[in-house]
N, C-alpha and C positions, 0 to 999 in steps of 0.2 A: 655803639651806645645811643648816638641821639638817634639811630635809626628805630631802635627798641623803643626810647622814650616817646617819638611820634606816632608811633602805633598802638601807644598804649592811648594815649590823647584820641585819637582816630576814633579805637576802638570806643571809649567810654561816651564821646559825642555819639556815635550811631545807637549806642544804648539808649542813653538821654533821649535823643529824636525818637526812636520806636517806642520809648514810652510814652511818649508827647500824647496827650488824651486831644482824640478829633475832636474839631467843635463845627457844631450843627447851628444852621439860619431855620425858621421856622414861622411860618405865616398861613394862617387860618381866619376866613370874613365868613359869619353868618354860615358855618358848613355843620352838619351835624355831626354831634357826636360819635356815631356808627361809620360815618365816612373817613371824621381824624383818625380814629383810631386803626381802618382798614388801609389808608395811606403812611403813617407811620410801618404798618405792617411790612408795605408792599417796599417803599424808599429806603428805609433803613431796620428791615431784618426782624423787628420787636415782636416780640412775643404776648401776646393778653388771655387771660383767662378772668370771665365776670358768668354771673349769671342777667338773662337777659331782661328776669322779671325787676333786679334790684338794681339796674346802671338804667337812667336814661336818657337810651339812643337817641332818641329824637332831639333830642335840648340842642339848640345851637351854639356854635362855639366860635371864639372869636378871639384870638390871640395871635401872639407875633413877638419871638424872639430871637437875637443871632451873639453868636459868636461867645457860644457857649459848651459844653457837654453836652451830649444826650440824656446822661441823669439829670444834670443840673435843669434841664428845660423839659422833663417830661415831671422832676417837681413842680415848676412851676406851672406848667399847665394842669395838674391832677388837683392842688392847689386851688385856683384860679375859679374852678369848675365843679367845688365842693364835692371831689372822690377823694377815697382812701387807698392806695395804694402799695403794697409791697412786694418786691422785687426776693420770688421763693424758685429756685432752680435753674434761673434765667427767662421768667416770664414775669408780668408785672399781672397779680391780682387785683383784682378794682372791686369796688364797693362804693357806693353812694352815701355821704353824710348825710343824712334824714334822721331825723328824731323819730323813729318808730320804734317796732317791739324788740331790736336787736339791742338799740341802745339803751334798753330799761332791763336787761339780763349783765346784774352782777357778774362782776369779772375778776377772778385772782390773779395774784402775782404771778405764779406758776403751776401748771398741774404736779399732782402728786404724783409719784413714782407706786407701781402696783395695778392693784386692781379702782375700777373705775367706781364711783358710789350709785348707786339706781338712782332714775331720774325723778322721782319723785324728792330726791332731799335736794333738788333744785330751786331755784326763782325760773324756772322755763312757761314762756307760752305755746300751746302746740301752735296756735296760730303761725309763729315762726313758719314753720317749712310747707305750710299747705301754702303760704304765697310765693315761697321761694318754686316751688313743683305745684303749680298749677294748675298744670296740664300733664300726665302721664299715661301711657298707655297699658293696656289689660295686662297683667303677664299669665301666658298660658302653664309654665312650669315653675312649681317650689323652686323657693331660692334656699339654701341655706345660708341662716345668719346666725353671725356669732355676736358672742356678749361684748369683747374689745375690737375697736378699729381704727384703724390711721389711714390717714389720707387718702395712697396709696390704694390702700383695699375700696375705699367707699369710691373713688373712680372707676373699678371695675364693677361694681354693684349698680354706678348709674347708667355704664353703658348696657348693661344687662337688658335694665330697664328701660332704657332710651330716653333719661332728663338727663338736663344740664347739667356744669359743675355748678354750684353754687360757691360763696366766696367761705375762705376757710378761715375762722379765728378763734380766740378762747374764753367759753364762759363758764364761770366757774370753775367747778372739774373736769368738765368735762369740753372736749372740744365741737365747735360746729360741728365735724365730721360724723362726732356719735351721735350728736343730738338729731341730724338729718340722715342717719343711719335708723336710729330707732321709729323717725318718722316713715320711711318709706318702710320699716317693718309692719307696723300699725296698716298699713294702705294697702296692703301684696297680701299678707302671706293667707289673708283671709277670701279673695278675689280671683283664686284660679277658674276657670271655666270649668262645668263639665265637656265629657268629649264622651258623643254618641254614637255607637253603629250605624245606625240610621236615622233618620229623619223623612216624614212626607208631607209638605203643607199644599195648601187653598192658596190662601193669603196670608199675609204677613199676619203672627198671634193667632192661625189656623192650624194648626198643624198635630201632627202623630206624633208623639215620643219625642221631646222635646221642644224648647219655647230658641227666640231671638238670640240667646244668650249664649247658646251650646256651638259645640263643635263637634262635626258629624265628618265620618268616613263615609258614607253614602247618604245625598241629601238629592229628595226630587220633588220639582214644586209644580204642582198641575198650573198653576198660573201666576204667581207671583210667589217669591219667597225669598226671607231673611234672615240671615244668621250672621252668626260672630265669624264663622270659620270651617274651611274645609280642606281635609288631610286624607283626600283619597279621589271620590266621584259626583259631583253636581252636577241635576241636567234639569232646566227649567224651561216646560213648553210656550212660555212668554219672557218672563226676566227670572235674575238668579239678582241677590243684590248681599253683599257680604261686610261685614265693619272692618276686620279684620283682615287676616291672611289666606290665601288658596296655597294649598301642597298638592298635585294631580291636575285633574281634568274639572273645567269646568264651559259646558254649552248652554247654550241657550236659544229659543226661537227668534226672537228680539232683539233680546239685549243683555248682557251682565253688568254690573257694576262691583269693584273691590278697593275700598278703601285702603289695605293695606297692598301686602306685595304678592306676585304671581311668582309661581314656577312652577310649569309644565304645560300645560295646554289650558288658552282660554280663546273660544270660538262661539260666535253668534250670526243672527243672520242679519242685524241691522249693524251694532255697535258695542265696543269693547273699552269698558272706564278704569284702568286702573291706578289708583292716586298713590302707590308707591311703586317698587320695581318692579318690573316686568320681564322674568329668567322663562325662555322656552319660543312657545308660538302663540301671538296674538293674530288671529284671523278675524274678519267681519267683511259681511257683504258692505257696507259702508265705512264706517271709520275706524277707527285706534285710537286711544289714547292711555298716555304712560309716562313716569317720570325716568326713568332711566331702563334700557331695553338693553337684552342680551340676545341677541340670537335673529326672531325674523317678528317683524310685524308687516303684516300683507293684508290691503284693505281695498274693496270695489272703487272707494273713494277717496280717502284722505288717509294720514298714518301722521300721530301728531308727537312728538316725544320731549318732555320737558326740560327733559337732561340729556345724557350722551346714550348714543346708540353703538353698540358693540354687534354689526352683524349686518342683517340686510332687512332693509325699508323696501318694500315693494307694493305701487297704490295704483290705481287706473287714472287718479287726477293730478293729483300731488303728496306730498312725504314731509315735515317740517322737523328737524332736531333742532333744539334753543340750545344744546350745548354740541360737543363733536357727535360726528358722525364717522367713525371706524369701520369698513367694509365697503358696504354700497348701498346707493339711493338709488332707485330705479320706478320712475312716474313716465304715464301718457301724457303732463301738460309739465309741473312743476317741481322743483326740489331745490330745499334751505336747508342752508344749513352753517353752524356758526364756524366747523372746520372739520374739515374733509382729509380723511386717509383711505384712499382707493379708490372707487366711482362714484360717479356722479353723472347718470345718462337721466334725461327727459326728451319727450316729444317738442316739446318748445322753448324752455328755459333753466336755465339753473342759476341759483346765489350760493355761495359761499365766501366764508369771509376767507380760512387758509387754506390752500388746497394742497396735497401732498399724494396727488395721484393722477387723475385727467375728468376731468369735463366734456359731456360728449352732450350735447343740445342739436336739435334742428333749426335753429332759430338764434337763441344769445345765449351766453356764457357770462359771467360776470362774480368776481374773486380779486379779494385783495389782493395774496402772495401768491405762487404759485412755480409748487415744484414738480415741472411734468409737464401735462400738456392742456390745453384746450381745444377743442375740436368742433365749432359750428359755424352761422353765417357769419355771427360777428359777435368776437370776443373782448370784452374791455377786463384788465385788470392793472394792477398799481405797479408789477412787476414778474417778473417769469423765469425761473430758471429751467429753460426746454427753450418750447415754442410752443404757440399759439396758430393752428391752422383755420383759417375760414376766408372768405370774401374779406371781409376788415378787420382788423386787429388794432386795439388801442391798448397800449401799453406803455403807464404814464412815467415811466423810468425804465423805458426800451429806449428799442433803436428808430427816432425820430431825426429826419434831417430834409433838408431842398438842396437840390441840385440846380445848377445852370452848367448845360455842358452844349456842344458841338456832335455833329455825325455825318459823312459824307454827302449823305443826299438830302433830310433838312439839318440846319445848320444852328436854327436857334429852338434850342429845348428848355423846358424846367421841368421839374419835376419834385414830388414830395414820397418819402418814404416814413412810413411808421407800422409799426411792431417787434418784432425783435429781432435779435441777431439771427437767432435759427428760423425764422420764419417772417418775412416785413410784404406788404402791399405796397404797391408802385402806381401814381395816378401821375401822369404827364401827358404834355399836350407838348407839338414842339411845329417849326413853320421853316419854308428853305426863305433864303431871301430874295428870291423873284416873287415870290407871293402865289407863285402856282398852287403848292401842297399846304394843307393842313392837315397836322395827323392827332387825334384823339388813343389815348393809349392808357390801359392797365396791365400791370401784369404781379409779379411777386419775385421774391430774392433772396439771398441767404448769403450772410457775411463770416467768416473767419478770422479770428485774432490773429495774427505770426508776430508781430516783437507790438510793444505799447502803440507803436506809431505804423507802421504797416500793418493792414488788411488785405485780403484776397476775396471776390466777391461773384459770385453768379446770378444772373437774372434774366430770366424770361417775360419777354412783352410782349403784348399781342397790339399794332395800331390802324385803328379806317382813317382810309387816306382819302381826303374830301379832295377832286379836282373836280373842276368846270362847275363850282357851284353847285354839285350834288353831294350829298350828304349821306345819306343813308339807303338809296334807292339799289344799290346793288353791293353786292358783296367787294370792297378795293382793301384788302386786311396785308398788313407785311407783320409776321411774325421775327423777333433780334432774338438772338443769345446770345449776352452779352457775360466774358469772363473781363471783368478786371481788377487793378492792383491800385491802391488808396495809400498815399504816405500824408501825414497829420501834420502839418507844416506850423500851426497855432493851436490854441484851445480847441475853439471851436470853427475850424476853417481845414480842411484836406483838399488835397488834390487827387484826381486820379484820370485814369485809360488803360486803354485795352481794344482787343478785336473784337468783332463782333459776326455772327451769321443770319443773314437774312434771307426769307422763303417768305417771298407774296402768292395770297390770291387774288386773280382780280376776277371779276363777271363786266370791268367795265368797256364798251366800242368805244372807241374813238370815232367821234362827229364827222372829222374830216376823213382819215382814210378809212374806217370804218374795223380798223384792228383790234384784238381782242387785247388787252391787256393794259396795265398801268407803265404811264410815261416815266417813274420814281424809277425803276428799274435800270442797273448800267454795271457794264463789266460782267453779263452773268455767266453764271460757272454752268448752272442748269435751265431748261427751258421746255416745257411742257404742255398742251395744250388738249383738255378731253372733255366735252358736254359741256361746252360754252363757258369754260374755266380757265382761263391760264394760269400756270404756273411756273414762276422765276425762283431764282437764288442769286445772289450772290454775297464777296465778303466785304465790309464793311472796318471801321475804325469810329472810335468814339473816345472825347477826353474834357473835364470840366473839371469845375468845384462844387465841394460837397459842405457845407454848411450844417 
């Protein structure tokens, strides 16, 4: 029985606790509107729907409250900032407290149940929704609209359209919805374009069988020419320049321009402008431009994309996507890019911020994250799940550490390692203690995790060995291969040893007997000598601390 009774206890306290409402700290200096509102988004989840003509973003904001709810602090910030607020599906609508034409539209209690009254037996302005939709674009196809609507329907009518939502409330009987329902009726259904077979202009306002306005399945413009739109074949022997949308083929001698979106083929011989998407192939002896690409943009010059690239960027200079870049970049000098799924080759450089594929440059590489690889002289990035192949690698949460170890023949070494596990550079200098050798040495390495505290590790050096105060006058090089085994003894302190195989070249005589070969040499296994070259081996032992 008391075992029952405490679990009844148990159980009703985890209840209580998992209803316990989280409470939020919240601190904003001077940040604008558009930023709070995108940081609430990003921290904790929320949800907003405003229009952008009727909240103003810009307004700065400046608030700071803790140890509250999230309702209770986004009242008082919505508050605070003269908005209107409410919380419909689980998003918070917003609207601006301003005294203009919203707030001079009588408002009832409740809409009536039925059919809706005609707007005329309103207090409505139409001024209303021409400031709310400002800005909208042509529509080429009837919409059909009906006499009642809710919410629900008037968001698929604006996406049709391409405006914003606007904020939704009740005036009179009618709600915002209808009234900015009948507005963008009034504005569309009279504004379709015509759409022409053909078309042939001079110049722009020059032209055969239709004006700027139309939309042509075949449009050809001896030297300049402008339309709304084309849904088949443009070819203009200077520029083609369009407001609207291309469906098909469009060339040019020069250059195109499309304000709206591509898809299918758009080719010039200078440059390619398109200020929405770009579905197919943008070619130009010179540049590209486009806000989001599907497929290939290939340019003599440059290839610029404002958004993400789904496909392959290919330029003779440089390639630039401001958002991802999915497939491949491929430039003779440059490629950016803000995040990378699959290549990334240039003649001399690459950026990218995440990389999720390989980096191949003749020169640098340079990436924040990086899952895969890098491949040129010298690669910097923030971190690497692979390796990073080149002359130097900088990998700022790699595998960086100094050695000071011991080796049979000289005795006192140091040395630095940095890159990563699967692939690090080795720069060491090391001296015996008669002071005869000094050796100068780079080489590279590769380490293996086996339990938290044991590693197992391989590395190739190559060192010129300065004796008799010569330097670099003849070839004295002793290449190690070194395997060893590292146990982690502190944080940041390991020990390690291992064998090691050495094979010298020397070119250098000896002054006094006049012998070919380096004094560093002892115990050798092998011994070689052909065209003024000696060559030794033997084996070796090596063991330090690894910092």
């Amino acid at each position: 029985m008391r075992c029952l009774i405490l679990s009844v206890v148990l159980f009703c306290s985890l209840v209580l606790q998992a209803q316990e409402v989280e409470k939020v700290a919240l601190s904003y200096e001077n940040q604008r509107l558009e930023s709070v509102l995108e940081h609430l988004s990003r921290e904790h989840g929320l949800r907003f729907s405003y229009s952008a003509q009727l909240l103003p973003l810009d307004k700065p904001v400046s608030f700071e409250i803790t140890d509250v709810s999230i309702e209770d602090a986004m009242r008082a910030l919505f508050a605070n900032n003269d908005i209107k607020a409410a919380l419909i599906d689980g998003q918070y609508v917003l609207k601006h407290e301003s005294k203009d034409v919203l707030d001079q539209v009588p408002k009832a209690a409740a809409p009536n149940e039925g059919s809706i009254p005609a707007t005329e037996d309103l207090n409505f302005q139409p001024a209303l929704n021409r400031r709310v939709l400002e800005r909208v674009p042509m529509q080429r196809e009837p919409i059909v609209w009906r006499d009642e609507i809710e919410s629900e329907d008037l968001q698929q009518y604006q996406r049709t359209l391409g405006v914003e939502r606007p904020v939704l409330q009740q005036y009179g009987h009618k709600t915002e919805a209808q009234l900015v329902l009948e507005d963008l009726r009034d504005r569309f259904e009279d504004n379709v374009p015509n759409q022409l077979p053909a078309q042939i202009s001079v110049l722009p306002h020059m032209s055969i069988r239709g004006d700027s306005s139309d939309i042509n399945n075949l449009s050809v413009n001896l030297l300049w020419g402008k339309n709304t739109g084309v849904e088949g074949f443009e070819a203009g022997v200077l520029f083609n320049s369009i407001t609207e949308d291309v469906t098909g083929v469009q060339i040019a001698g020069l250059g195109s321009t499309v304000e709206g979106e591509v898809q299918g083929l758009q080719a010039s011989g200078l440059f390619c402008a398109t200020g929405g998407d770009m579905t197919g192939l943008q070619a130009a002896g010179m540049f590209n431009t486009a806000d989001n690409v599907e497929m290939v943009q290939a340019a003599g010059f440059a290839n610029v994309a404002k958004g993400n690239v789904t496909g392959l960027q290919a330029a003779g200079i440089a390639n630039v996507a401001a958002g991802a870049s999915e497939g491949g970049q491929v430039a003779g000098a440059v490629n950016v890019s803000k995040l990378v799924t699959g290549v990334q080759a240039s003649g001399i450089a690459n950026y990218a911020g995440d990389v999720s594929g390989v980096q191949i440059a003749s020169v640098l590489n340079v990436a924040r994250k990086v899952k895969g690889s890098q491949i040129g002289l010298i690669n910097v990035s923030e971190s690497v799940e692979g390796a990073s192949f080149g002359l130097l690698n900088f990998v700022r949460n790699g595998y960086n550490h100094v050695e000071v170890f011991t080796q049979d023949q000289l005795q006192m070494n140091v040395n630095i390692k940095f890159g990563s596990r699967g692939f690090h550079n080795i720069l060491e200098v090391g001296r015996d203690i008669k002071g005869e050798y000094l050796g100068l040495g780079y080489g590279v390495g590769t380490t293996v995790k086996m339990t938290n505290r044991i590693d197992m590790g391989a590395e190739l050096v190559a060192k010129q060995i300065t004796e008799d105060d010569r330097w670099f006058e003849e070839v004295n090089v002793v290449g190690q291969l070194r395997l060893t085994a590292s146990f982690r003894c502190a944080k940041h302190l390991s020990i390690f040893a291992g064998p090691m195989l050495n094979m010298m070249l020397s070119e250098r005589i000896d002054p006094e007997t006049g012998i070919y070969g380096s004094g560093l040499a002892h115990d050798v296994i092998l011994s070689h000598f052909e065209d003024g070259t000696s060559t030794k081996a033997w084996y070796g032992f090596t063991t330090g601390l690894r910092f």
